[in-house]
N, C-alpha and C positions, 0 to 999 in steps of 0.2 A: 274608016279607021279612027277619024278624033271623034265621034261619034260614042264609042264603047269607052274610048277613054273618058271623055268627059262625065258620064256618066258615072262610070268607075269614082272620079273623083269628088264627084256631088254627095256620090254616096260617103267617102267621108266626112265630106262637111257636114255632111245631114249629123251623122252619129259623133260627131265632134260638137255639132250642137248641143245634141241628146246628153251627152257627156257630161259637157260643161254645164248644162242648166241641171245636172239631177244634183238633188241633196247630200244623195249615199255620196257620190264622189266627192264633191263639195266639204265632205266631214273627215272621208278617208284622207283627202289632200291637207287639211289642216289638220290631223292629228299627226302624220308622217309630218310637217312643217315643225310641226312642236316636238317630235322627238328629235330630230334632227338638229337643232337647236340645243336644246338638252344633251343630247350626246356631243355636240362643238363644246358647249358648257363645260360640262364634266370633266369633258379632256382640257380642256384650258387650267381650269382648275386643281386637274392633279398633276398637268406639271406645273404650274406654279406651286402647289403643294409640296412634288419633288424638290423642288429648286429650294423651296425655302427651308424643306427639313435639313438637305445636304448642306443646307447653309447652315442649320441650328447644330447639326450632327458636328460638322467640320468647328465649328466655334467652339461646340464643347470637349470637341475633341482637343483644341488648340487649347483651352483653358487648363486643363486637367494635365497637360506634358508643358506646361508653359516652365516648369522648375527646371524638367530634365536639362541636364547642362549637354550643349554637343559634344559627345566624346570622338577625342582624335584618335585616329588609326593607331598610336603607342598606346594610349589607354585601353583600348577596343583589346588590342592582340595581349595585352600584359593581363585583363580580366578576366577572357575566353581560355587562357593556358593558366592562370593561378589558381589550379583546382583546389587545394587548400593552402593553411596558414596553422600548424597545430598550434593548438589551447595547450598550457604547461599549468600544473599543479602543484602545490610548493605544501610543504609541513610550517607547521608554525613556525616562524621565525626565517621565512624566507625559505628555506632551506628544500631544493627540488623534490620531487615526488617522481615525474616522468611527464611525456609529450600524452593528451586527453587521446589522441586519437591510435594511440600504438596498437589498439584495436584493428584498426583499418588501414589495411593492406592495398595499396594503389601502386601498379608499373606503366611508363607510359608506355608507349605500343605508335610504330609509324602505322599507317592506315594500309600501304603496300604489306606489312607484315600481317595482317590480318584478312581472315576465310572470307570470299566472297560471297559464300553461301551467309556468312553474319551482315558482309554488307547490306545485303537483298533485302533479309530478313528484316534489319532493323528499318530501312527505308519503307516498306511494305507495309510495316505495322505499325509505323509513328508518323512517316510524314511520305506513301505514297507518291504525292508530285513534287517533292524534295527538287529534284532537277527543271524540274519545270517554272515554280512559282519562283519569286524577290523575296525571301522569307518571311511571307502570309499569303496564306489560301482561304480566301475567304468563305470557301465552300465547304470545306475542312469544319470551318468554326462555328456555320448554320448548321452541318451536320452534327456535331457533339453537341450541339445546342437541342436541337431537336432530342436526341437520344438521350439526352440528362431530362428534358422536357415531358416525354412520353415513358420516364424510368426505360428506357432501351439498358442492356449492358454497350458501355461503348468499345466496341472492337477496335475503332482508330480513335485516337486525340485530336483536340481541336486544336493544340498550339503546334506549329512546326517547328522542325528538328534544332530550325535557328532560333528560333521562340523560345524552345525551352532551354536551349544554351544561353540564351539572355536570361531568363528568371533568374537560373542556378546560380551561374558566374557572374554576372551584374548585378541585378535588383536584390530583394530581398521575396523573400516567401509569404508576405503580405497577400493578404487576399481582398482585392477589391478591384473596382472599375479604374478608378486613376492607376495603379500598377499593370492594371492589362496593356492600356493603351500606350504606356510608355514602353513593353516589352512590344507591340508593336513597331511604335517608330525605329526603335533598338536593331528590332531585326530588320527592319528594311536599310537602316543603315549598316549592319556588319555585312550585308549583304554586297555590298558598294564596294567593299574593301578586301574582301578572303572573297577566295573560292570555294566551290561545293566542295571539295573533298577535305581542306582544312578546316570549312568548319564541322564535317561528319566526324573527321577526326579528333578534333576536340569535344565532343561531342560523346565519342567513343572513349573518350577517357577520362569525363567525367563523371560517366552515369553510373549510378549506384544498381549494385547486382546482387544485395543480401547478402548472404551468406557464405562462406568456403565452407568445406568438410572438417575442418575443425572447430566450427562456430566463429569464426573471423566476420567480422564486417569490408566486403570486396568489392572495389570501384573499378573500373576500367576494363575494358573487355579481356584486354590480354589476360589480366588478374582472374577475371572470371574463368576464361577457359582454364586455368589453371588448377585455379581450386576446388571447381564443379564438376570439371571432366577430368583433368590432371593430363590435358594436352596443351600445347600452343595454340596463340588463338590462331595461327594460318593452315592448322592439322584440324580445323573443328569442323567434323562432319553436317550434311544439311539436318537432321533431326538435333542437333547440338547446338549446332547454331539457332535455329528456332526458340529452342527454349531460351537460351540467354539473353536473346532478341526480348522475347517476353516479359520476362524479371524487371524491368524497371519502370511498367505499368504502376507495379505493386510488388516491390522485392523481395518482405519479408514477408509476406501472403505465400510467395510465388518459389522462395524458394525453398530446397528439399532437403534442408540442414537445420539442424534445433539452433537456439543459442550458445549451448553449452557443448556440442558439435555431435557427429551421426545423424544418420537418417532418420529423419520425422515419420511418426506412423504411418499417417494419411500424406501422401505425395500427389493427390489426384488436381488439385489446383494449381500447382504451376504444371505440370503434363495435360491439363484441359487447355494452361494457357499458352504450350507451346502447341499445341493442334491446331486454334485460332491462327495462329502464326504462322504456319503451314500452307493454311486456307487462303490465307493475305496473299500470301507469295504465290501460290496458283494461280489465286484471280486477277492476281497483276500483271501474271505471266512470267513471272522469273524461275518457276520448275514447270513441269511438265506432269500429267497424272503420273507415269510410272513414278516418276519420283515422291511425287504426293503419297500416294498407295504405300511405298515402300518406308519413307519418313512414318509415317502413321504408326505402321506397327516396330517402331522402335522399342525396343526393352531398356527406357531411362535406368530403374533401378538396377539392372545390372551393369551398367556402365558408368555411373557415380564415383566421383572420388571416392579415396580412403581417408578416413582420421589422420592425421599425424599428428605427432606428440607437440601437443601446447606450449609454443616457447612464451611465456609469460613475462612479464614485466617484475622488478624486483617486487612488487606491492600490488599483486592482482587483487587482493580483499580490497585493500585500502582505494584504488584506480579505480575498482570498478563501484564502488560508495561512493566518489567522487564524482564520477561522472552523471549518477543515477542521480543524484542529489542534483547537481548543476543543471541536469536538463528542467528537474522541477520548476527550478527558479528563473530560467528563461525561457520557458511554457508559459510561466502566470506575469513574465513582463510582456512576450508579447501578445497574451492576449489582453492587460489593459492597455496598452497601446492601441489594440484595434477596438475601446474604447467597452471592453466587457471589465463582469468586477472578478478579478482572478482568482480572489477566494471562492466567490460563489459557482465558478467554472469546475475548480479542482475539489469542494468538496461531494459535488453532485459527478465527477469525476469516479472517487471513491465510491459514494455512495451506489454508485452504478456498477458497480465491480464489485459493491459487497453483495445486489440484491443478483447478481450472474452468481457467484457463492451460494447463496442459498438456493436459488434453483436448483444450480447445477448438484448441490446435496442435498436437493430436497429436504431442506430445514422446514416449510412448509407445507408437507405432504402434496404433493404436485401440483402447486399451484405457480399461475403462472406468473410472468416477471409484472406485468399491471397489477395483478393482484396484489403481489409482495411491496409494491409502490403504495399500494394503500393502508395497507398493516402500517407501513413505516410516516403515511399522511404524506408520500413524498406526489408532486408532480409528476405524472411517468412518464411524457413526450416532453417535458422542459429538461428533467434531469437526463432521461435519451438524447436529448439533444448538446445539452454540456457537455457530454461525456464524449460524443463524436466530435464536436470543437476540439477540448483540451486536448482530445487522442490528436488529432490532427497537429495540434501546439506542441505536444510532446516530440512526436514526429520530427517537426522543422526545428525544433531547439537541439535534439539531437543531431540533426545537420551542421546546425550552427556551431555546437558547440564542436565538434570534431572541427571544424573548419575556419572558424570565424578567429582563429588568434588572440581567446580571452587568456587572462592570467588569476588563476582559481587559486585564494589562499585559504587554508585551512586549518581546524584548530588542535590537529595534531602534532603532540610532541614526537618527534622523532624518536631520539634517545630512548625513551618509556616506550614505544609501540615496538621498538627493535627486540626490546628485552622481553618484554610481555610473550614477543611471539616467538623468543627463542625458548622460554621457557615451557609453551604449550607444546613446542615441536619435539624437545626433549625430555620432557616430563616422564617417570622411568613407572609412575602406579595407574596407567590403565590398563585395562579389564580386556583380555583375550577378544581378537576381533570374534564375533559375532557371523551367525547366516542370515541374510535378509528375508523377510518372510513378507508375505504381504497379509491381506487382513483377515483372511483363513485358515493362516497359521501354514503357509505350506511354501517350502523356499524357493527363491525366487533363482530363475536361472538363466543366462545368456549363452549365445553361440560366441565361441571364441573365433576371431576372424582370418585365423590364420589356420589352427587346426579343423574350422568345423563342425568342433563337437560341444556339446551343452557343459558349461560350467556354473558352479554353483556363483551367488554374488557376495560377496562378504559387506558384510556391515561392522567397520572399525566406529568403537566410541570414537564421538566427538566434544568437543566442549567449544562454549564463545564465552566472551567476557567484554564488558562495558566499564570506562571508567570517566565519569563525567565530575567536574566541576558545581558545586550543588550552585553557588550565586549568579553567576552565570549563564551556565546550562552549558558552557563549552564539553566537547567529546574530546577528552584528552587521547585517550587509546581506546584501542579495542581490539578484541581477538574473534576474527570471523571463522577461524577452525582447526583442526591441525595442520593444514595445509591444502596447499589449493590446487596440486596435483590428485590431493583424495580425493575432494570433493570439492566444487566451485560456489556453492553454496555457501552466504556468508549467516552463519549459524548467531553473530550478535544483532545483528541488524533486521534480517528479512528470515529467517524462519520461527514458526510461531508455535508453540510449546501450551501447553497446561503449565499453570504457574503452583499450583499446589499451596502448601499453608502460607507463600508469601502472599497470598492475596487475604489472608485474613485482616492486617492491619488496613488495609485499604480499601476492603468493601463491609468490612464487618464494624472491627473492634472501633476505628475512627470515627466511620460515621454513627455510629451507633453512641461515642462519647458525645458525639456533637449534638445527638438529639435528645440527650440527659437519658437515655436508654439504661449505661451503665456509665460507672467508672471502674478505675482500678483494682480498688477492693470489692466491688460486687463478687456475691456469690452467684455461682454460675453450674448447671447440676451437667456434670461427666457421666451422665447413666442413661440408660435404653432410651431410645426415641426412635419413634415409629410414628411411621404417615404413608398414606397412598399416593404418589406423584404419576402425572400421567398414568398411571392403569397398576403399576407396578411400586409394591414394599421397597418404601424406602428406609434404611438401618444404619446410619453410619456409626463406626466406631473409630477407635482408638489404632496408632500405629501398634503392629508386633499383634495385633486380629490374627485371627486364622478362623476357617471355616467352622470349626469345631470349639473355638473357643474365642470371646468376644471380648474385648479388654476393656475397662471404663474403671476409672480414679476416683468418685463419689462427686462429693458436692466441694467446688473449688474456687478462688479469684482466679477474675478475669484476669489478672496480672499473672498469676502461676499458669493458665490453664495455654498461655499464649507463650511462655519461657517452653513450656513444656510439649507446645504443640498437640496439646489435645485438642481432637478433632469435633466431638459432640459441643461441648462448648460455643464452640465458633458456630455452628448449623444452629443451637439452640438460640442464641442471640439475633443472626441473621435471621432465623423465622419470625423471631420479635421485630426487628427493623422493618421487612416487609410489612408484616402488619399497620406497622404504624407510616411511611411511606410507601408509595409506588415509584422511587426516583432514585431509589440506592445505586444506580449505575451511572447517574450521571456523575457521581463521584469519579468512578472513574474516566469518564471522558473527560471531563475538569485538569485531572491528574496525565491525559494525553493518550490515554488507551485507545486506540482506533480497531481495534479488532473485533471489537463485539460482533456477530450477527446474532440473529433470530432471539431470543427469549435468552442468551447469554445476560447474567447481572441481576436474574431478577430469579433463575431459577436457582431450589434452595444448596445444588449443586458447587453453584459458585461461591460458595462460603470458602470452599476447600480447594480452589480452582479448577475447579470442573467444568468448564467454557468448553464452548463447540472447537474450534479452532485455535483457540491459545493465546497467547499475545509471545510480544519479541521481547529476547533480555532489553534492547532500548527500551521499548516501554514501559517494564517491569521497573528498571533500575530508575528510569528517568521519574517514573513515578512516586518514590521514594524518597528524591532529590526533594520532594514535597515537604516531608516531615524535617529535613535537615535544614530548609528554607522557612523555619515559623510560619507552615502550613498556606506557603503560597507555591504555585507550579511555576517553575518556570522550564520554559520547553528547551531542551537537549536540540544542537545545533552541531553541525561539523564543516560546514561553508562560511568564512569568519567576511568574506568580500569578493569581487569579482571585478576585474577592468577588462577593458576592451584591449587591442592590439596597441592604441595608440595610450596605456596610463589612464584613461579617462575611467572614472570608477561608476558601473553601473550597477551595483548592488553591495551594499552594507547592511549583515545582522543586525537587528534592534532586541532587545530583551524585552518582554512583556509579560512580568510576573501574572496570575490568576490566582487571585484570594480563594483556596479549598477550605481550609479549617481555622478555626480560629485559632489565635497563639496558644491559648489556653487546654481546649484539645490536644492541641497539635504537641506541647511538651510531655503531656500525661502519658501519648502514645509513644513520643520518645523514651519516655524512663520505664515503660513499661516495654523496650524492646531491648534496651540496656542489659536489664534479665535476663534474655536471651542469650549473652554472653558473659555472663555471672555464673549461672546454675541451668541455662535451660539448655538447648539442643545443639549449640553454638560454643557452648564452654570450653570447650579443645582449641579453640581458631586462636585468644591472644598468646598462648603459649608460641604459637607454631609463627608469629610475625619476629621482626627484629626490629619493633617499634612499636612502643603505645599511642593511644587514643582513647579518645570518649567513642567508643562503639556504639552504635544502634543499630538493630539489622532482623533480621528473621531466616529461618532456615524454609526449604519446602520441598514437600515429593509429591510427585502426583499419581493419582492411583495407580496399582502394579508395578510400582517400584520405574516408572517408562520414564523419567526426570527429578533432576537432582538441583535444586537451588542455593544459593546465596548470596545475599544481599545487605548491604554496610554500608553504614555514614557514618560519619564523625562530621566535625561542622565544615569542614573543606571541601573534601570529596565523597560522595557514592560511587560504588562499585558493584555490579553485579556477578554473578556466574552462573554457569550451566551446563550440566554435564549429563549426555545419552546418547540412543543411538537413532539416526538418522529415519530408520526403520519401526520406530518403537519397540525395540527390544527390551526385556527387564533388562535391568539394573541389576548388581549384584548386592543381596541383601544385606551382605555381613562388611561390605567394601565400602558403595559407593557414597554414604555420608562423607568418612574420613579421605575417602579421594577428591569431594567438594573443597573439601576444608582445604586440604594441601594444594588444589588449584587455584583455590582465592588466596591464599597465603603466600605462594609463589609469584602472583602477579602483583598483590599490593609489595611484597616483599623486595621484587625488579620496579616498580616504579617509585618505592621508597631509595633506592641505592641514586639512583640519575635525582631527585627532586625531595630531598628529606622535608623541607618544611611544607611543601605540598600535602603530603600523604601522614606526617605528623603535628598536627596543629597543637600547640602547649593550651590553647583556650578551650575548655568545653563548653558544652549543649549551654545555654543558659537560659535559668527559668524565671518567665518571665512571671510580671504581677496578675493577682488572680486564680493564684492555687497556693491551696493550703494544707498541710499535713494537718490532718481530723480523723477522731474517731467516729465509729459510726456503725448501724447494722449492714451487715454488708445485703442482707437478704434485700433487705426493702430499699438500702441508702438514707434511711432517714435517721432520726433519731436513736442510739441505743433504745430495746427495753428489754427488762429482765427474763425472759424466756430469749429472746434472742441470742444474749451473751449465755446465757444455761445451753444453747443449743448451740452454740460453737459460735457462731455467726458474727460475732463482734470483730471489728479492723479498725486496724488503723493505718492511715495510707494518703497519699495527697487526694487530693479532689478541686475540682472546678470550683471556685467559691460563690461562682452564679448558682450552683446547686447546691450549696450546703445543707443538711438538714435543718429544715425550720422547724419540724415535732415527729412522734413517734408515730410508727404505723404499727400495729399487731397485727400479724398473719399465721404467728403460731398458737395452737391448741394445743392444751396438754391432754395426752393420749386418754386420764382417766375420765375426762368431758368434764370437770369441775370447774364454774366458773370464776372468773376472778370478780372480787371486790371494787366499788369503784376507786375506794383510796389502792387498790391495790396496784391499781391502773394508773394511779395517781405515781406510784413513787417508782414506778417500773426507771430503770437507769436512771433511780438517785439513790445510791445506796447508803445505809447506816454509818455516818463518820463516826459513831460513837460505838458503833458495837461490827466492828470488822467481822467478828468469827460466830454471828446471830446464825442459828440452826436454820436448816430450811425450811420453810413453810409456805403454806397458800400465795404469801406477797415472794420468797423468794425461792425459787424454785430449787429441789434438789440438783447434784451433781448431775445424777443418773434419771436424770429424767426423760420421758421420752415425749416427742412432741410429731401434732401433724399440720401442715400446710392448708393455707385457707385453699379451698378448692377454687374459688375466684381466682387467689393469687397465684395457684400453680397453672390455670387455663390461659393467663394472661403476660407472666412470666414465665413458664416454662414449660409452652403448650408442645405437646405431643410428647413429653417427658414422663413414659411410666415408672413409676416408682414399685406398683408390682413386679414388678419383671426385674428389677435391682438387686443384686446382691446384697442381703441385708446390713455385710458388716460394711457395706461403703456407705449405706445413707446415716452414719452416725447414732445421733438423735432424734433422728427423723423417722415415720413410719408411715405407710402407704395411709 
């Protein structure tokens, strides 16, 4: 028996021998020694690694909330229920406007009164373990993390329901790490104090829900179901509830209401994001499929509120200027506070919203938004990227300001904007409403929502008006339209027109003084001019054209040809300016014109104001403000300061003139618009005031009769006006001048009665040193000589004295090809004091002589100017 066993055990001694002496094992065993090791290693290592990150984590976590003060349970509960503080607006001189946020519609709502299908919902799709977690889920915050990480769309939020009730009602809309982590601690302390269902409640009555059916801005659930569905929020259906559950992902994305109220085209984005919301609540578990299946195929648009009628605030133009303004200005404070430069934010801002404009009108034959960034030499992912910042700035400043309790003063006179816009309201000579047509000519028509049936839309003339302060730049008044029942559209401000011949003095005639191109007396040829632009003959004429017969005045000053509004003139000069710069529009930017796109300013179009898109009477008028300012801009402003809740003043207007023209220029183009209401197009207007001035102004129409201008300084104030249809309808040709006239007449007229020495200053224009009344050729500008004054061409008229003529040019020939003498050249414009009534001859040229243009100086001076094609008795003296 110990026999087998012993041997048994021998044998593993033996192979425990064998074991231990072989190498392989020997090497296996110390590599397994050395991993093993390594792996204790490692792990030693990453928890001490643990330990000391949570210790770097926690430190910097403590670092970053070290400011946050402990808030007590009265601060906590007075934060979380003071959903706002409204901001109030005041007219110059104290005097109220209204509360900023009458916009916004908020009821509170107890949480008992509200649909459990909304409770579900919003839990489901914002904060899930809402009842579970201390208000932060950390799992929650690696998940949105991830999904902003991998661009996922995120169907949940990373911050919970108490988290984002602390951003809102606590902190501010800062975006950074030190703000995260104090809404952290935030929420783990409101957490201590309230219950789940007060803070879902507050919660529910803070959150923003876009839009109502009248274009309202709607907070609080109850409010939502109100004006979304036009139920109570404890009557809101489970596919109802979804949806407004939704909405404050992203509200005005999401919701199904324009601004200005009715159903948006496309409704498929907040109905995609009440499906989402749907889905939540299944996988949560709080409906069931039938009910999923059944919510699903809800018909949203047929269960949408209806419009009701706009109860307005006494000054909807004025309120909603104010607000749009205000938000600008605490967009660009707080993004340099988050240490960006807020001009370079807000003009790549714009710039991003001009080159979406061209796109989207293919002003570049379909090219794409990068591409359009390089035509412009812009950044395309910097300036992409500005523009989503600032939109995001505009965003939370629009929050703020409904909310934050600023006090907005502004540089409107009361008295004057009361008058102005009674007079627009009552004005008894506009022009029979109009059909709206759209740009095929065919009218446009809506379903009446009561009857059913298709009606036509009318389009009532409109008119705005602007009246600014020239030293300044204060916006005294202004008239956004006939009323804001017609139209919500503020017609002085944000919509943007063809400016027609008012843009002559401002891209043509000025800059073109300033380049010694012309002056006042230059001669300037009102006759046929023909060129190819783009593919297509281009012809412009003279106002009172018709297809069959072409109107043109001969050869005229620039001074007359600008009273008179003749159109070749201005295109013949401007095709000269181009020649000689490539930068004639930045004149206008200079002067505050933000409208440009595409080839706007430089095409020979815009002589006449033929711009893609337009400009606004602000910038029209404000621009003007230039000439009555000795040729410096100063920018037009209607936010005069802004304080906080507690007096503390966070924004004060500064003036900051821009040198455009020099003084010198700048009066010539005054006394030459002066005319204007002397003898030129303008001449009716001082009859129809009840007060004088030194006038300077211009009239304008833009092609087809579709816009009516005018525009005036004296040294106080600029005024602009504008009168059309919304639609671009004509104009009525035999009317609408002397209806311009009587609307700007009417409004300087009511702000002359409220502010006489405002609107009548006893001082005029005054000129300054550096222009001189001279005679001279007007052809050339230089020197008389005697074919010149033989061919009419002599003036006399002020002039730049930097340009005075230093000697004579000759550019005329006399018709028989005879050459002149060199004494004959000699005494050209010095004539005989001794023998006045000398016959004519070789040295002086008959009465009736005819003469022709140097071919150079017509290629150069008056290129694309055919004088074949002229009616021979306008070119005088002159012959092809």
């Amino acid at each position: 028996m110990h026999a087998p066993l012993k041997s048994f055990s021998d044998f593993f001694d033996r192979l425990a021998e064998k074991w231990a002496s072989s190498s392989v094992i020997r090497t296996i065993h110390s590599i397994t020694g050395v991993i093993w090791n390594s792996l204790l290693l490692t792990l030693a290592i990453l928890v001490i690694g643990l330990f000391f990150a949570a210790g770097t984590v926690s430190g910097y976590f403590a670092a970053l909330v070290r400011d946050q003060p402990v808030l007590s349970y009265k601060t906590l509960n007075h934060d979380i229920n003071n959903y706002s503080e409204s901001s109030v607006s005041y007219f110059a001189g104290k005097i109220p406007i209204g509360n900023m946020n009458s916009d916004l519609v908020r009821t509170k709502t107890k949480l008992k009164d509200m649909s459990p299908y909304l409770i579900h919902a919003v839990v489901a799709t914002e904060d899930e373990l809402f009842y579970q977690h201390h208000g932060v889920v950390p799992k929650a915050v690696i998940r949105a993390s991830m999904e902003e990480l991998l661009n996922k769309p995120q169907v949940t939020g990373g911050s919970s329901i108490t988290q984002q009730l602390v951003k809102n009602q606590i902190l501010t809309n800062e975006v950074s790490l030190e703000r995260k982590f104090k809404e952290i601690l935030l929420a783990l302390r409101l957490e201590r104090f309230f219950t789940k269902d007060q803070i879902l409640e507050s919660y529910l009555n803070m959150a923003s829900f876009g839009r109502d059916a009248s274009g309202k801005n709607v907070a609080g659930a109850s409010t939502a179901a109100e004006g979304i569905f036009g139920v109570k929020a404890d009557k809101l259906s489970l596919a109802q509830a979804a949806f407004i559950a939704g909405l404050p992902k992203n509200p005005f994305t999401y919701s199904p209401f324009q601004n200005h109220g009715g159903l948006k085209k496309d409704l498929s984005a907040g109905i995609n994001r009440a499906h989402t919301v749907l889905k939540r609540m299944y996988a949560v578990g709080y409906i069931n499929k039938t009910q999923l299946d059944s919510a699903m195929k809800y018909d949203y648009k047929k269960h949408f509120a209806k419009p009701e009628k706009s109860i307005n605030s006494d000054y909807p133009y004025l309120m909603k200027e104010v607000q749009n303004r205000s938000t600008v200005i605490l967009a660009k404070q707080m993004a340099q506070k988050q240490g960006y430069s807020s001009d370079k934010l807000y003009t790549d801002y714009l710039n991003y919203k001009k080159m979406v404009y061209e796109h989207n009108n293919n002003i570049y034959r379909e090219k794409s938004l990068q591409e359009i960034a390089k035509i412009h030499k812009y950044d395309f992912s910097a300036v992409q990227k500005h523009y989503s910042l600032f939109n995001e700035f505009m965003k939370n400043a629009a929050i703020d300001l409904e909310n934050g309790g600023y006090r907005i003063y502004t540089t409107i006179n009361k008295p004057i904007y009361d008058d102005m816009t009674s007079f627009a309201q009552n004005y008894s000579g506009y022009s029979p409403d109009q059909y709206a047509r759209n740009k095929d000519g065919q009218i446009l028509e809506v379903k009446n929502s009561k009857t059913g049936k298709m009606e036509k839309v009318k389009d009532p003339m409109q008119v705005g008006s602007i009246l600014i302060e020239n030293k300044t730049g204060r916006i005294i008044s202004f008239v956004g339209g006939r009323g804001f029942g017609t139209s919500e559209l503020n017609y002085a401000t944000e919509v943007t027109r063809q400016n027609g011949s008012t843009m002559k003095p401002l891209l043509v005639y000025a800059p073109a003084m300033e380049l010694d191109l012309i002056q006042p007396g230059s001669i300037l040829p009102d006759l046929p001019y023909k060129r190819i632009v783009n593919g297509q003959v281009y012809e412009p004429t003279d106002y009172g054209s018709t297809s069959s017969s072409k109107l043109f005045h001969g050869f005229e000053t620039a001074r007359a040809a600008l009273a008179a509004s003749h159109n070749v003139p201005a295109v013949s000069v401007f095709t000269r300016l181009n020649n000689t710069t490539n930068s004639a529009p930045d004149y206008l930017r200079k002067m505050g014109i933000t409208s440009l796109v595409g080839s706007d300013g430089y095409n020979v179009s815009a002589a006449l104001g033929g711009i893609t898109r337009g400009i606004t009477i602000e910038e029209n008028t404000n621009a003007y403000t230039t000439f009555a300012n000795n040729g410096s801009f100063v920018d037009a402003y209607m936010i005069d300061k802004i304080t906080d809740s507690t007096g503390k003043l966070i924004y004060q207007h500064k003036v900051q003139p821009v040198r455009v023209f020099s003084e010198q220029t700048n009066y010539l183009m005054l006394d030459m618009m002066r005319d204007v209401f002397k003898y030129g197009t303008g001449a009716a207007l001082p009859g129809m005031l009840h007060f004088s001035a030194d006038w300077a102004g211009k009239t304008g129409t833009s092609q087809d009769w579709r816009d009516s201008w005018l525009v005036a300084s004296n040294p106080n104030i600029t005024m602009g006006v504008w009168n059309g249809y919304a639609h671009n309808q004509r104009l009525n040709q035999h009317t609408y001048s002397t209806q311009t006239k009587q609307l700007w007449a009417g409004f300087a007229n009511s702000a002359y009665d409220v502010d006489p020495d405002l609107m009548a200053p006893k001082e005029h224009f005054s000129q300054p040193q550096g222009i001189e009344k001279t005679t001279y050729c007007g052809l050339t500008d230089g020197k008389p000589t005697a074919y010149c004054k033989a061919a009419g061409f002599e003036e006399t008229d002020l002039m730049n004295v930097k340009y005075l003529p230093k000697e004579a040019q000759e550019v005329l020939e006399p018709l028989n090809g005879q050459p002149q003498s060199d004494q004959s050249v000699a005494q050209q414009g010095q004539p005989d004091q001794n023998n006045q009534n000398q016959q004519p001859n070789e040295q002086q040229p008959a009465d009736n002589s005819l003469f022709r243009i140097n071919p150079d100086f017509m290629k150069s001076h008056f290129p694309f100017t055919d004088l074949n094609a002229a009616n021979p008795d306008l070119l005088g003296k002159i012959r092809p």
